[in-house]
C-alpha positions in Angstrom: 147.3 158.9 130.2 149.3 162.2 129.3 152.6 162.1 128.5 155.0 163.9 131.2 156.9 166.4 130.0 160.6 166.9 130.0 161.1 169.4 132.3 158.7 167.6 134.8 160.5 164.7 134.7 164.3 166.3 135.2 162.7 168.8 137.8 161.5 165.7 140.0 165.1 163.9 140.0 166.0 167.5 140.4 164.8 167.4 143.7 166.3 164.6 144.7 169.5 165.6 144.0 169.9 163.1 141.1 170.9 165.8 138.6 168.7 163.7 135.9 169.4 160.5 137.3 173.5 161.2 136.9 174.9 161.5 140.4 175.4 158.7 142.3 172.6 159.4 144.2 170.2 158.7 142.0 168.0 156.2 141.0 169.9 153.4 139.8 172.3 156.2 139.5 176.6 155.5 139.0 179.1 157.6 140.2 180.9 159.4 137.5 183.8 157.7 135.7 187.0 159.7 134.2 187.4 158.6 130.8 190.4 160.5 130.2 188.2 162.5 126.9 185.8 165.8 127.5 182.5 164.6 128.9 179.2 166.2 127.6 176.9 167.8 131.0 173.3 166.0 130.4 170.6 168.9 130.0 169.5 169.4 133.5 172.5 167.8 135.6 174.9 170.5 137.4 178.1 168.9 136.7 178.3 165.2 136.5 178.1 163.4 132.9 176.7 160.6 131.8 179.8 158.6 131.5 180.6 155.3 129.7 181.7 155.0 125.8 179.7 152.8 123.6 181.1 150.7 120.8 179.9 150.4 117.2 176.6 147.5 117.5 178.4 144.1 116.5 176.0 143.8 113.9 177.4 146.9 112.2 180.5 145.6 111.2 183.2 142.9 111.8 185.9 143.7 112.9 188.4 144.0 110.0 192.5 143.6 109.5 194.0 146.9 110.3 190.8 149.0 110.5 189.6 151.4 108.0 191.1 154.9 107.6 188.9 157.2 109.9 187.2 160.5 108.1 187.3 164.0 109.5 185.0 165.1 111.4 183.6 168.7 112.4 183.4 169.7 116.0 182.1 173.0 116.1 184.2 175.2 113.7 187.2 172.9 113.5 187.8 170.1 111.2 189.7 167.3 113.5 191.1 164.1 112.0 190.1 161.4 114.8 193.3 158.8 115.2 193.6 155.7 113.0 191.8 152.5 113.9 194.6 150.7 116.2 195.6 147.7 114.3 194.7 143.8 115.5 197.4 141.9 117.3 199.0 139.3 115.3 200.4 137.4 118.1 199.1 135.6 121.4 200.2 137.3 124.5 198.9 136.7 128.2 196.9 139.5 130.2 193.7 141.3 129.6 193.0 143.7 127.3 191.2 147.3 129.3 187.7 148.2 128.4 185.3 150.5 129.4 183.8 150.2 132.9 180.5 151.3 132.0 179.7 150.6 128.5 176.7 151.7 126.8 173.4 149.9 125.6 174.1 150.0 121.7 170.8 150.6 120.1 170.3 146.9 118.9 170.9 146.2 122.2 168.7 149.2 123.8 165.8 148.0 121.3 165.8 144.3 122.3 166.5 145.0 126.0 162.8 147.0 125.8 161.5 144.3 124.2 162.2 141.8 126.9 161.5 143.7 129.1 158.2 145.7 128.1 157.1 143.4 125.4 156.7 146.8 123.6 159.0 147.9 120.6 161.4 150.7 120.8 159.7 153.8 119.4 162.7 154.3 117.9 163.8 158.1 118.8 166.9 156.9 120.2 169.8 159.3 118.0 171.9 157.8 115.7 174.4 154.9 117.2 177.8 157.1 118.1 181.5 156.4 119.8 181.8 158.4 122.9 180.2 159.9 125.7 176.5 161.1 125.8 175.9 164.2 123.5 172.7 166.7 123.7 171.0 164.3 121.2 171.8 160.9 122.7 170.1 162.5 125.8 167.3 164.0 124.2 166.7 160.5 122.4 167.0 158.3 125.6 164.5 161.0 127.3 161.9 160.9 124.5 161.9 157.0 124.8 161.4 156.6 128.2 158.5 158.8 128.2 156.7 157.5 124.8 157.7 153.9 126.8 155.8 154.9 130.2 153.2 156.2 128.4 152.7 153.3 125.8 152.9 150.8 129.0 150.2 152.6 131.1 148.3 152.9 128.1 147.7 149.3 127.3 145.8 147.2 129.8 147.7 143.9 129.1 151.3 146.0 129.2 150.7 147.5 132.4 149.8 144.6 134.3 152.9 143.2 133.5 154.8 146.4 134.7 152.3 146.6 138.0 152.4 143.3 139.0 150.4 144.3 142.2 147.0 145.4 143.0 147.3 149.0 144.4 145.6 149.7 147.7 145.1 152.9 149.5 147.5 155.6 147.5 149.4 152.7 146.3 152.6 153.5 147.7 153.2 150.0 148.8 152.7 148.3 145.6 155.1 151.1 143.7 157.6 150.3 146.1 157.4 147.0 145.0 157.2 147.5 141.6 160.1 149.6 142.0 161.9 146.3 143.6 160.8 143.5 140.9 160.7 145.8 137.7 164.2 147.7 138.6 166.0 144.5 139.4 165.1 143.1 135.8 165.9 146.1 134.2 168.9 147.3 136.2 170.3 143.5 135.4 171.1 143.0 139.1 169.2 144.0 142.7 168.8 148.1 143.6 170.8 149.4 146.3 170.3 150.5 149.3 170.7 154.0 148.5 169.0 153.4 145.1 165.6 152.4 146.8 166.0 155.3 149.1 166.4 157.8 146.2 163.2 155.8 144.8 161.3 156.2 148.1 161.9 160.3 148.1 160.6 160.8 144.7 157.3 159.0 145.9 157.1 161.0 148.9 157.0 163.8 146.5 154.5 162.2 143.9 152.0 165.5 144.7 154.8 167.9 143.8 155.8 166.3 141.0 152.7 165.2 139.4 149.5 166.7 138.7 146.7 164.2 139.5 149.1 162.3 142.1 147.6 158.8 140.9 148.6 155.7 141.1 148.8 155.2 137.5 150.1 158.9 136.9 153.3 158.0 139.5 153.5 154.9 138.0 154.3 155.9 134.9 156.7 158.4 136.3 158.6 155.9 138.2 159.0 153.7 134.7 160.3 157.0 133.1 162.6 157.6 135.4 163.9 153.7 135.5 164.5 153.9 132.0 166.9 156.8 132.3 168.8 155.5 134.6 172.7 155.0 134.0 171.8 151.6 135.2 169.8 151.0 132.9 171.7 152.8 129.8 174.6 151.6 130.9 175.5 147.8 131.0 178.4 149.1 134.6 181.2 146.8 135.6 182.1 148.0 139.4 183.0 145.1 141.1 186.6 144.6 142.8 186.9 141.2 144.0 190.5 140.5 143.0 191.4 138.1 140.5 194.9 137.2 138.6 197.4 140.3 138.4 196.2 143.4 137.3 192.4 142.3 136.9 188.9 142.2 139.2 186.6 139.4 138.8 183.3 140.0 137.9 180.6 139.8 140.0 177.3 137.2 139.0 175.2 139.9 138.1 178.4 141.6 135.9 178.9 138.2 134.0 175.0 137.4 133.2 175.5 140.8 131.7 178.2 139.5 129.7 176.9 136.6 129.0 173.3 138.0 127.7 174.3 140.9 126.2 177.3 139.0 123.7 175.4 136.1 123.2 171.6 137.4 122.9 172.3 141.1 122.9 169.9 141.7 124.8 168.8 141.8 129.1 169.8 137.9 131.2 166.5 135.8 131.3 165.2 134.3 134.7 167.0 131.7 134.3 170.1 133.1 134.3 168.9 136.0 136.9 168.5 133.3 138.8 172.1 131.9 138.9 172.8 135.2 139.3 171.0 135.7 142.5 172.5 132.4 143.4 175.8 133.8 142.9 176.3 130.8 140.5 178.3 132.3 138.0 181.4 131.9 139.1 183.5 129.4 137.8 184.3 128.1 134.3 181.9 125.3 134.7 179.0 127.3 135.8 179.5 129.9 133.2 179.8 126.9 130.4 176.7 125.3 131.6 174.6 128.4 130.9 176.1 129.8 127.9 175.4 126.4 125.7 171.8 126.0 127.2 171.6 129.8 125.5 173.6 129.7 122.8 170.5 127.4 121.5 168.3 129.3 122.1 166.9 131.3 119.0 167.8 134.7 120.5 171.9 133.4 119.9 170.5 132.3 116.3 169.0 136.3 115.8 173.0 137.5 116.8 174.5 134.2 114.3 172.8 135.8 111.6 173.8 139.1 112.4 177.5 138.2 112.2 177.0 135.9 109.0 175.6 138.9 107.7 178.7 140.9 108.6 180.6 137.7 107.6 179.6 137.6 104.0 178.9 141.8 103.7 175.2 141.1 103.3 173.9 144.4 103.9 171.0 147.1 102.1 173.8 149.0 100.4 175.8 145.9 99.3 176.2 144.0 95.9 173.9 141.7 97.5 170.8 144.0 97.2 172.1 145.8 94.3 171.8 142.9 91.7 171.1 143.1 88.1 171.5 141.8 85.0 170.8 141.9 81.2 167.7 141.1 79.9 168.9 138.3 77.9 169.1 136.5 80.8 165.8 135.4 80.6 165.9 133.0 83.8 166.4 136.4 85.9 164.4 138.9 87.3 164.5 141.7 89.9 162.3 139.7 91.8 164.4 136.6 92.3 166.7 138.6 94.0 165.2 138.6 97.7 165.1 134.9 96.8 168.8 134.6 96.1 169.2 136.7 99.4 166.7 134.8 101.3 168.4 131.5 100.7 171.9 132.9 102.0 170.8 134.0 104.9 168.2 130.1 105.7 171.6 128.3 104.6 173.6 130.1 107.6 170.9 129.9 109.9 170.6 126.3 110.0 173.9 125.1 109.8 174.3 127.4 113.3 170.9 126.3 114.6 171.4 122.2 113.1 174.7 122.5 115.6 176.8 122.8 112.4 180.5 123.5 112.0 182.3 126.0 109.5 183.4 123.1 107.8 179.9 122.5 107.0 179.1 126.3 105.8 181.5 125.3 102.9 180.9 121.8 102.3 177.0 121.5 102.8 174.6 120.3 99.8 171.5 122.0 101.5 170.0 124.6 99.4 166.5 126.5 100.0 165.0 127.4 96.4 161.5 128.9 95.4 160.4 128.4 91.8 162.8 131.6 90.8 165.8 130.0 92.1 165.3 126.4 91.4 165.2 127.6 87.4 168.5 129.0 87.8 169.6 125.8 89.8 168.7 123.9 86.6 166.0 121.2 88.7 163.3 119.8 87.1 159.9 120.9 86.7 160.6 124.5 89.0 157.0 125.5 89.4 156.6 122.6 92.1 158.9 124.9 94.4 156.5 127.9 94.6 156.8 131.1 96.5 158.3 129.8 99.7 161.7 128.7 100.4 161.7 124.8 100.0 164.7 122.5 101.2 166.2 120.9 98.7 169.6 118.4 98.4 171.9 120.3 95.2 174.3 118.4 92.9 177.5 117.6 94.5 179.1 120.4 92.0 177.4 123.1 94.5 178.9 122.7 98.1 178.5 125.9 100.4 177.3 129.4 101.1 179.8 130.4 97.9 178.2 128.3 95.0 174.6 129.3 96.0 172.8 131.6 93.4 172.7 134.7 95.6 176.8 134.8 95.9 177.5 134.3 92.3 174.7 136.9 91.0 176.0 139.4 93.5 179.3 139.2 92.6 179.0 139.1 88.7 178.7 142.1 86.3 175.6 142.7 84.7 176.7 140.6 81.3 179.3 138.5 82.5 180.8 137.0 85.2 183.6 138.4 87.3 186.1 136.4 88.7 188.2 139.7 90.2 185.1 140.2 91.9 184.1 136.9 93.4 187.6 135.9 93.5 189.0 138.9 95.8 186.0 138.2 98.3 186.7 134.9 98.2 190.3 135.2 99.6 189.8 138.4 101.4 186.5 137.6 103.6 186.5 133.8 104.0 190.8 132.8 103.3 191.5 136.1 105.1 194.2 136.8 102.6 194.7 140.8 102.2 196.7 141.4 98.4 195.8 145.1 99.6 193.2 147.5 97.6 192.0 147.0 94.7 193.0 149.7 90.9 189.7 150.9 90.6 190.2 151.3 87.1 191.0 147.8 86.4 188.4 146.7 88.6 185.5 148.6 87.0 186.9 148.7 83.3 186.1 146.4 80.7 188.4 143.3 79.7 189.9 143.6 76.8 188.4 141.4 73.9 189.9 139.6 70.4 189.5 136.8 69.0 191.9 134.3 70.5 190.0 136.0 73.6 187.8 133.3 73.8 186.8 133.0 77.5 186.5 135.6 80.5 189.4 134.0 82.2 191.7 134.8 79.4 189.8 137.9 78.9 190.4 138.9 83.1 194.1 137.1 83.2 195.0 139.6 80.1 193.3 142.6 81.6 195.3 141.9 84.8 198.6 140.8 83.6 200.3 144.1 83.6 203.0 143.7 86.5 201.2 146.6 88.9 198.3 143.9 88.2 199.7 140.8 88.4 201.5 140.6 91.8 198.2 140.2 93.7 195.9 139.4 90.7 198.0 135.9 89.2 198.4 135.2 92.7 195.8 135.8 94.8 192.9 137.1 93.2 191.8 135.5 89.7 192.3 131.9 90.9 189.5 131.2 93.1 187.3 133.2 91.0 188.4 131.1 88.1 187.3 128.1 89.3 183.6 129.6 89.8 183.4 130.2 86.3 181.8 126.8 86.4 178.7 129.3 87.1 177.5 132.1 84.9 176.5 135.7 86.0 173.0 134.4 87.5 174.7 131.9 89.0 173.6 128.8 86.6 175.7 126.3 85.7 178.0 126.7 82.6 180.8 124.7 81.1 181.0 127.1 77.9 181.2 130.8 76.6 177.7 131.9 75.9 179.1 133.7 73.1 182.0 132.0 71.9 180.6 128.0 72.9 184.7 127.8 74.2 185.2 125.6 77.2 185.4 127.1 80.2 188.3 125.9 82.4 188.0 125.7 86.1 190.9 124.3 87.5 193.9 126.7 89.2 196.6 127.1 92.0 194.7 128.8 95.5 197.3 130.5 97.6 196.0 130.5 101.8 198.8 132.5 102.7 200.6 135.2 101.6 204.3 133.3 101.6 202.4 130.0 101.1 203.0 127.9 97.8 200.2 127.5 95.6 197.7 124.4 96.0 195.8 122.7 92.9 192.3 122.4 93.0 190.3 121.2 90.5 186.8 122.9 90.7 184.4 124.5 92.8 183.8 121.6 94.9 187.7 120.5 95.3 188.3 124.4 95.9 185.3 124.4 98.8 186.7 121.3 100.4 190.0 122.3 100.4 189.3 125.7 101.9 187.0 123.8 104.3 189.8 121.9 105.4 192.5 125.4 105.5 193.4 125.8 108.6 193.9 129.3 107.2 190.9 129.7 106.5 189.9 128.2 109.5 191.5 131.1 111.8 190.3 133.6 109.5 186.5 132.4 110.6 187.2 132.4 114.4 189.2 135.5 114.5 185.9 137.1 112.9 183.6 135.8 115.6 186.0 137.1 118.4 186.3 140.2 117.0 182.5 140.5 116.7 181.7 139.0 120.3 184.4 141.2 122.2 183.1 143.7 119.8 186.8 145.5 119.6 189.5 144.9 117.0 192.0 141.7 118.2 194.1 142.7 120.8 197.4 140.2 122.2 194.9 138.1 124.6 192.5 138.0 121.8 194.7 136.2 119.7 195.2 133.4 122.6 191.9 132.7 122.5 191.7 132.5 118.2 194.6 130.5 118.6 192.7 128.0 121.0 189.2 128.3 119.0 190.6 127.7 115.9 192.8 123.9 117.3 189.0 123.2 117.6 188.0 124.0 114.5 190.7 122.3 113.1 189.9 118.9 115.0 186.6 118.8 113.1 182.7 118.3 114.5 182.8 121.8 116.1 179.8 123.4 116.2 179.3 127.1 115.9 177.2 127.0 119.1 180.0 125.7 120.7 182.4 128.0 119.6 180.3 130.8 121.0 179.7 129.4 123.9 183.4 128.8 124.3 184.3 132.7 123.9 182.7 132.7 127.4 185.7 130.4 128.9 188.4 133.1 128.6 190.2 135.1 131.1 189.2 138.3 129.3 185.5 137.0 129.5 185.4 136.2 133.5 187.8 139.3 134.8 188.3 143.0 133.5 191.8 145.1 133.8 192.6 147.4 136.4 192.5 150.7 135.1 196.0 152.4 135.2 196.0 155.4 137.6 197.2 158.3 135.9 
């Protein structure tokens, strides 16, 4: 089966007047939505964009405090300064916040939509993920995907029977116009329209003009080509106007199993929940509720868990995480135990989500997942019984939670040493949620300063850090927590002296959870990791991450209602992170979108 080219394809919407699929008289095509910013002209449509901004995918990033500083960018021979990240609410405030009515597919979400619905992979021509509305490369990327799709699909025998459901008879018209029906209801996420199926029914009443063979097979593949440029399918569209409370819509079935799949699976609804859609099921609370635990069980909400823990604890390929390394004295370490360390991390967070686990539990849990590398460093006996493969294990009770595991520790450690600035500042920074504000660079990359009565790295750090532009956030904030993990050396073993100085190493100190709060004794790592279990500080800090990440935008007033009301749950203790997610579907700003403001 040939691949159809480009121009074929745009000159047979073309035709139809579906200026490639963008009017909305296309197939599965939307009517054009004023942004308020410059739209970019598809190649091949007269004058009607492909609207509909798409957010950063959730899995690049987590939403953080006050954003980061945005870079210049170059549009064509003009540098422009893009406006500052807007800032996260800090307090709850009724309403819902606006989004966009016709969001994009981001490119996770794109790749795992194909997936469930071809069984194929992406091809992965898509252009790089960007903010904004569809540029020449976006389009040229969706374009070269649908074709390579088509043509992968009516290439395999197994793939196309699933796409062709039907056995064509005569020219086959009857069973593509069936096809059309079943394959662009799954892929649109809700039935075709009336006028959609009409715009599907002139371009096979043109399948000679538009193909060269005019097979079944050959229209076939056009018709999957065409379904998978569609806005409808792109596009993830929220066009219904069924009034709810002031100022809002409520969303259709079909617009909340959208929802529904895309935050918690990121990826197309299931039959199941097509189903309910159909049924027009989805409509209350309740309804909602019952389908969003029975999927937030399901592994595809563990595949999005691991994405935000991931986010969570800034485990990515350019990280500290992957970028470990020591000196060769440490003899217990290697380069490869590092995908160990890593490895572990990542099992740890998995199943305390999919063992219906709490965040209390990330912190508090004696579970740890070792392979001969890692149980050597763990100091348990006889390590060569552990092998290659991650093998459950129960650890001491000195080593409760994702932040006394081997891969944490080694990560955030110098290559000699251990560094408490380092694991101390993520420690109240990503999982406190305490900002003392940027680091000095030069104090955090220079060298302590060492003499004799020196004798330990604290007193080494708390001396390189006592000057008073240091010591404001440092005494406070930063060196405590990382103080009490010098119970564990740079690989992350346990130590209770100086290797080079045999001085006891002291690991009690003050932790400060907020920045006016008084400071609280603890007494080691595992006081410090029950006590920050038990912060309801802490606490917040954990759901205001996962709303951020779900809502995939930066905390707005109603946001804030709904971390206020997660984290009373947390706080009650027994909350499981499946339960938390499938709570985010429970709020206003989940079941209704904001009336746009006419200008």
């Amino acid at each position: 089966m040939r691949r159809f080219e480009h121009s074929l394809v745009i000159s047979s919407l073309l035709a139809l007047g579906c200026s490639g699929g963008l009017s909305d008289e296309g197939p599965g095509g939307l009517a054009p939505v004023d942004t308020g910013a410059p739209s970019t002209v598809v190649p091949g449509a007269s004058s009607q964009p492909l609207g509909g901004a798409t957010s950063p995918s959730p899995a690049a990033s987590v939403p953080t405090p006050g954003g980061a500083a945005s870079s210049p960018i170059t549009v064509g021979s003009s540098t422009v300064t893009p406006p500052p990240p807007p800032k996260p609410a800090s307090a709850c405030m009724d309403g819902v916040p606006g989004t966009s009515q016709i969001p994009r597919l981001t490119n996770s979400q794109y790749s795992r939509t194909v997936y469930d619905l071809l069984e194929t992979f992406d091809p992965g021509l898509l252009a790089a993920e960007q903010v904004g509305d569809i540029t020449q490369s976006i389009w040229t990327g969706y374009n070269a995907s649908a074709d390579a799709l088509a043509l992968t699909v009516m290439g395999d025998a197994a793939l196309k029977a699933k796409f062709l459901k039907c056995t064509p008879t005569g020219d086959g018209t009857e069973c593509l116009k069936s096809t059309v029906k079943d394959f662009g209801r799954r892929a649109f996420r809700r039935p075709l329209t009336t006028e959609e199926i009409a715009s599907f029914d002139k371009l096979l009443a043109k399948r000679a003009e538009v193909t060269k063979t005019n097979s079944v097979d050959e229209v076939a593949e056009l018709l999957l080509s065409s379904i998978l440029k569609s806005p409808s399918f792109i596009q993830r569209a929220e066009l219904a106007e069924t009034p709810g409370t002031t100022g809002t819509f409520k969303l259709s079935s079909h617009e909340v199993a959208s929802r529904l799949s895309y935050m918690l699976w990121g990826s197309m609804p299931d039959p199941t929940l097509d189903a309910a859609a159909d049924a027009n099921a989805l409509q209350t609370p309740a309804q909602i509720l019952e389908q969003a635990k029975r999927m937030a069980a399901d592994p595809k909400a563990a595949d999005i868990a691991k994405e935000f823990h991931r986010a969570y604890i800034e485990l990515t390929g350019s990280s500290r995480w992957a970028q470990t390394a020591k000196d060769a004295s440490f003899t217990n370490f290697s380069a490869s135990v590092v995908p160990d360390m890593i490895a572990e991390e990542e099992m740890l967070f998995d199943k305390i989500y999919t063992g219906g686990k709490s965040f209390q539990d990330l912190l508090t849990t004696d579970e740890g997942y070792v392979t001969s590398r890692t149980a050597a460093i763990y100091g348990l006996a006889n390590p060569a019984q552990y092998g290659d493969t991650l093998t459950p294990v129960k650890l001491d009770a000195s080593r409760p939670g994702f932040l006394t595991r081997v891969g944490f520790l080694a990560a955030y450690s110098k290559q000699t040493r251990t560094s408490p600035i380092l694991r101390g500042a993520f420690v109240t920074k990503r999982v406190i949620g305490v900002d003392p504000g940027p680091p000095d660079p030069n104090v955090l990359d220079g060298e302590a300063p060492n003499s004799p009565e020196l004798d330990t790295n604290r007193k080494r750090v708390a001396a390189q850090t006592a000057a008073v532009a240091c010591a404001t956030c440092h005494a406070k904030f930063v060196n405590p927590s990382g103080f009490v993990l010098e119970a564990f050396d740079t690989t992350g073993a346990s130590q209770s002296v100086e290797r080079d100085t045999k001085a006891a190493i002291e690991t009690n100190a003050e932790l400060v959870f907020s920045v006016t709060g008084a400071g609280v004794p603890v007494t080691g790592p595992a006081d410090m990791m029950a006590k920050i279990a038990a912060s309801p500080e802490a606490q917040r800090f954990y759901a205001s991450k996962w709303v951020g990440y779900a809502y995939n935008r930066t905390l707005t007033g109603p946001d804030v209602c709904t971390v206020d009301a997660l984290t009373a749950k947390v706080t009650a203790g027994g909350y499981s992170i499946q339960n938390l997610l499938a709570d985010l579907t429970q709020t206003n700003v989940f079941l209704t979108r904001a009336i746009e403001a006419t200008p």
